[in-house]
Structures are given as structure tokens and as C-alpha cells.
C-alpha positions, 0 to 999 in steps of 0.5 A: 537462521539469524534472529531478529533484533529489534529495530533501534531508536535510530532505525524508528526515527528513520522509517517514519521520516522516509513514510512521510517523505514518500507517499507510499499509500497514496502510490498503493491507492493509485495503482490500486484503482488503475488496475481495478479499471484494467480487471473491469475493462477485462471483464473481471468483476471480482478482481476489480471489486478486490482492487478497490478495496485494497485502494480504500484499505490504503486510503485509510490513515493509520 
């Protein structure tokens, strides 16, 4: 099994221009509460509670 190097300065530089050039929390947020609203509109109360969670989780900012 290959060992994990780490990442080099470039590979950093690079991961956090692309998280700020996509809105990939906001993305996870959004589908987060439509799901919740799918799992409510379905009955399913704990599901829809956990979904919403996950979306506040997302809406943090790190």
C-alpha cells in the first residue's frame, strides 16, 4: 500500500484558491435543507432534523 506524502506548498496554494473559487459549503448547505424538506414531505422527521443540521454545520465558517 503507497504512503501518503505530504501535500507540497503548490498543492496548498492550490486547494484553497479552488475552495474559494467554488462554493462548495454553500452547495452542501443548499442541498442539505432540500433534502430536509424531501425527508419532512415524507414523513421523516429524524432525517429531516439530521439534514438540517449537516446544512448549519456547512454554513459555519471554518
Amino acid at each position: 500500500m503507497p504512503t501518503l506524502q505530504p501535500a507540497s506548498p503548490e498543492a496548498a496554494k492550490t486547494r484553497r484558491r479552488v475552495s474559494s473559487d467554488y462554493p462548495v459549503r454553500e452547495y452542501i448547505a443548499a442541498m442539505s435543507r432540500e433534502l430536509a424538506r424531501m425527508a419532512e414531505w415524507d414523513g421523516d422527521e429524524d432525517l429531516s432534523r439530521a439534514l438540517d443540521q449537516a446544512a448549519g454545520l456547512a454554513e459555519r465558517s471554518r
